[in-house]
C-alpha positions in Angstrom: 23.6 -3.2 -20.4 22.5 -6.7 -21.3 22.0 -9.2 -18.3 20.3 -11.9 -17.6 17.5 -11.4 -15.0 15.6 -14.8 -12.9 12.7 -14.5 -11.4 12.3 -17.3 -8.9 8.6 -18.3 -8.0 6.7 -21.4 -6.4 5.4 -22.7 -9.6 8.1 -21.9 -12.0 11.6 -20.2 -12.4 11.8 -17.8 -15.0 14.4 -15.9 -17.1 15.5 -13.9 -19.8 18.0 -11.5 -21.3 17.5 -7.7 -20.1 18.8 -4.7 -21.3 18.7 -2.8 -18.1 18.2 0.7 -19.3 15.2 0.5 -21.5 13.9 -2.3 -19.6 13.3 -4.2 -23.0 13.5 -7.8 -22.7 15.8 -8.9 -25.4 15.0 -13.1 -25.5 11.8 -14.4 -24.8 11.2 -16.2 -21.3 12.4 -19.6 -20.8 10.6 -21.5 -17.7 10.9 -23.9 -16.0 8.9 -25.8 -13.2 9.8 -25.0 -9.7 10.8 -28.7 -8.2 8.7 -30.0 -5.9 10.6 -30.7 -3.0 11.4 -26.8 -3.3 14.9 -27.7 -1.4 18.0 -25.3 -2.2 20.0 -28.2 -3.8 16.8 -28.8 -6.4 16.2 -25.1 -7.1 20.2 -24.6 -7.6 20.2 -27.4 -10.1 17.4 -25.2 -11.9 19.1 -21.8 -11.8 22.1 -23.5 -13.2 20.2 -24.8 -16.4 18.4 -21.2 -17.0 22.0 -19.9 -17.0 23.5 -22.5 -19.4 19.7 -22.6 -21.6 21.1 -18.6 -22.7 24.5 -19.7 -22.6 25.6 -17.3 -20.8 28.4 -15.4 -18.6 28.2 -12.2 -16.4 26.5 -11.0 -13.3 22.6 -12.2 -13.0 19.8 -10.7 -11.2 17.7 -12.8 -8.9 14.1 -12.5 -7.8 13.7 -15.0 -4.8 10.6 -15.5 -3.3 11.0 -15.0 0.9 13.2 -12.2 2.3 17.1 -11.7 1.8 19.2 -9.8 3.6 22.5 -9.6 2.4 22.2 -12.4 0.3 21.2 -14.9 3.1 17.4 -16.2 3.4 15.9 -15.0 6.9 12.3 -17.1 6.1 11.8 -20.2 4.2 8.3 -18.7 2.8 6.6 -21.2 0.8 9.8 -23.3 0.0 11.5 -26.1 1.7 12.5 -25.2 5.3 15.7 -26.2 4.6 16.1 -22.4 2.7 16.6 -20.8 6.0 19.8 -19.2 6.7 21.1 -20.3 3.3 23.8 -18.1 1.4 21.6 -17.8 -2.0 24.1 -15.5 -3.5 26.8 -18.4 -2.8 24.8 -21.1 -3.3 23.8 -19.9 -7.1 27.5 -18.5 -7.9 28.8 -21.9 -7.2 25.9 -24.3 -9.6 26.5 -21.2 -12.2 29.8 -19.8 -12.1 28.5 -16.8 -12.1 28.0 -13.2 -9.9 24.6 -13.6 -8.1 22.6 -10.1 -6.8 19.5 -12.1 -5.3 16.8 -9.9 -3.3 13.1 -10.7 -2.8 10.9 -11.0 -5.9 8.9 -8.3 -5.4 11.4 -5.8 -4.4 12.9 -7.2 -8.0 9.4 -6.7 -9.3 9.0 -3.2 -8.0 12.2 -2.1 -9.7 11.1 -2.6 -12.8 7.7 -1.1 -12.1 9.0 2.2 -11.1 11.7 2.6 -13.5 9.9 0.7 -17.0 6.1 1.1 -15.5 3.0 2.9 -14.7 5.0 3.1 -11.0 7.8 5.5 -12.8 7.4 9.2 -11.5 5.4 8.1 -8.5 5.7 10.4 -5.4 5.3 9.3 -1.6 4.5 5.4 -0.2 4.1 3.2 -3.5 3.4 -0.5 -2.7 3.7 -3.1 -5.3 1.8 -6.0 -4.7 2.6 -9.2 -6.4 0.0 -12.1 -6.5 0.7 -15.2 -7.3 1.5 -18.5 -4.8 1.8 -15.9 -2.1 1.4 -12.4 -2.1 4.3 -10.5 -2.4 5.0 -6.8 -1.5 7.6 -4.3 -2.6 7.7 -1.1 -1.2 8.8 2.8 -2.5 9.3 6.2 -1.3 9.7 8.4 -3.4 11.7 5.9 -5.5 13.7 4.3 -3.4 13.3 0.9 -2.0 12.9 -0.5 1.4 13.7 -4.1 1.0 11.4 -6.9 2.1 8.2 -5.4 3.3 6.4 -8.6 3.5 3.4 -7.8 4.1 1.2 -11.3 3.0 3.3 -12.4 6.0 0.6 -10.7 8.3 -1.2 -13.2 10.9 -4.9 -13.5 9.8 -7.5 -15.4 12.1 -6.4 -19.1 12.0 -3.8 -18.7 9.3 -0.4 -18.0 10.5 -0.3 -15.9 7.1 -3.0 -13.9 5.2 -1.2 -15.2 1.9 -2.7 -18.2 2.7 -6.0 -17.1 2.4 -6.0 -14.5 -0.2 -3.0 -15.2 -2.6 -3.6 -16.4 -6.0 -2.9 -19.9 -5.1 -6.3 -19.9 -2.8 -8.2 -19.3 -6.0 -7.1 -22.0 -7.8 -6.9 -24.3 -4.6 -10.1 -23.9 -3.4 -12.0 -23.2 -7.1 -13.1 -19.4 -6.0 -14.7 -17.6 -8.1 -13.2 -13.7 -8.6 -16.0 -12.3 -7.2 -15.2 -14.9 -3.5 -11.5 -14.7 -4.2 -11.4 -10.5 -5.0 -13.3 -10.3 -1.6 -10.4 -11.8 0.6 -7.9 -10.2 -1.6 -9.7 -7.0 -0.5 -9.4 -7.5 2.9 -5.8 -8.0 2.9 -5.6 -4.5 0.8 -8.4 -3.2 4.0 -5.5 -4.4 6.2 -2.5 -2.9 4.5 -4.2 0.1 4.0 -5.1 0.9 7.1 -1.2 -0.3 8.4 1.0 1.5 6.3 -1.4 4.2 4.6 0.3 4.0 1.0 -0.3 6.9 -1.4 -0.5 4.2 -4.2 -0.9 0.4 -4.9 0.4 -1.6 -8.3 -0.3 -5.1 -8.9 1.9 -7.2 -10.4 2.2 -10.6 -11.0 0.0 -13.4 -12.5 -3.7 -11.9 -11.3 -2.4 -8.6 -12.7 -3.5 -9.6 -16.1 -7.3 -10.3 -14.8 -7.9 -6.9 -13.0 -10.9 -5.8 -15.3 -12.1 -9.2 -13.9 -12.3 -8.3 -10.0 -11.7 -4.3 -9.7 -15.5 -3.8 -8.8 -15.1 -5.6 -5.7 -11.9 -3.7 -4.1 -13.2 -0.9 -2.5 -10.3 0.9 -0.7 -9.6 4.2 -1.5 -5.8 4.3 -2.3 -5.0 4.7 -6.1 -4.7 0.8 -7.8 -3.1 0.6 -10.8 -2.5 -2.8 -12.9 1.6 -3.4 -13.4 1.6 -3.5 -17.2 4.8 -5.4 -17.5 2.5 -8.1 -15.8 4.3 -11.7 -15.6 7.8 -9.8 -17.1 8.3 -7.1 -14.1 10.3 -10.0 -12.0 12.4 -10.5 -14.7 13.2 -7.6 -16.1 13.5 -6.2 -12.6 15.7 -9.0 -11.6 18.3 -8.1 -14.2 18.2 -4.6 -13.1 19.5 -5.5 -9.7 22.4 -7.6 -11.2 23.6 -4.5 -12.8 23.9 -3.1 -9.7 27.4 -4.9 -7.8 26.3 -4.9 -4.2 22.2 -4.4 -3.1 21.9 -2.9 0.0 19.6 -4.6 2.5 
């Protein structure tokens, strides 16, 4: 089943065509930069050119970066405060014309990691951990999802979020080195570890790429395995909840 899967982040709005089943993308990624303001009007105006850029019509998958339940946004995140309480599901259908499934991003993220990824076959508490302006968390058991375990959300000293500190962003923000950034990311990992006692851990997202870069400095004992689909995983897992008519949060 081709469809076309969006993977919304704070730095840029990506998307391609998906076939579902193989998890193969079929187009390569078109991007483009999250607006500033970051205000649901703005993003809309986005997700509306992504469609029209594949010309497309059908359902679409959505990867949205703060929780959704039932298609409504219970935490603005990193966007515009605005985003709370906002329909996103209605909000897109009307710019597009199109049948919206939007869940988080790294719930979207995680579907395509257990089904297209080293994830697939995974037994137990599997957390996928995306990094990137935040740090996004989807979570497994035994293949199924529970829906927005946001766990970068966590209080941490004098930040009212960890993500804050040790998310992707931080690095670039603050010019870390791996080594200074990989040792914040590892307390957060410390922290998660010791709260929900996974049976595995898979990064995704953009510091994916770079783990032969900081993997000496994580020193948890959980299993950590690098997403291969890297940067793709929101998309293609995106799509894979469009397929499905109704996501259950």
């Amino acid at each position: 089943m081709e469809i076309l899967g969006i993977d919304v982040g704070g730095s840029g709005m990506k998307a391609a065509l998906v076939n579902t089943e193989t998890g193969e993308m079929l187009t390569k990624r078109h991007r483009i930069p999250t607006p500033k303001s970051r205000t649901p009007e703005a993003m809309a105006d986005v997700i509306a050119q992504l469609v029209k850029h594949f010309d497309y019509s059908g359902p679409v998958g959505c990867g949205f970066p703060t929780v959704i339940k039932k298609g409504i946004c219970k935490s603005a995140g990193n966007l515009d405060p605005s985003w709370l309480g906002v329909d996103v599901d209605k909000l897109f259908e009307e710019a597009t014309g199109q049948q919206f499934s939007v869940i988080n991003d790294a719930d979207a993220a995680g579907y395509a990691v257990i089904n297209h990824d080293v994830g697939k076959g995974l037994e137990g508490l599997v957390l996928i951990v995306t990094i990137g302006t935040g740090l996004g968390s989807g979570a497994f058991f035994n293949g199924e999802l529970l829906p927005n375990f946001e766990l970068g959300q966590i209080p941490y000293k004098n930040f009212k979020k960890i993500e804050t500190w040790a998310a992707g962003s931080a690095m670039e923000r603050e010019g870390l080195t791996y080594k200074k950034w990989a040792k914040r990311f590892n307390k957060f990992l410390n922290i998660v570890d010791l709260i929900v006692s996974p049976d595995y851990i898979i990064l995704g997202g953009g510091a994916s790429k770079d783990w032969v870069e900081y993997k000496e400095y994580i020193t948890i004992d959980t299993p950590i395995r690098p997403a291969q689909l890297k940067n793709h995983a929101g998309i293609i897992g995106a799509a894979m909840a469009g397929s499905i008519i109704k996501v259950i949060n």
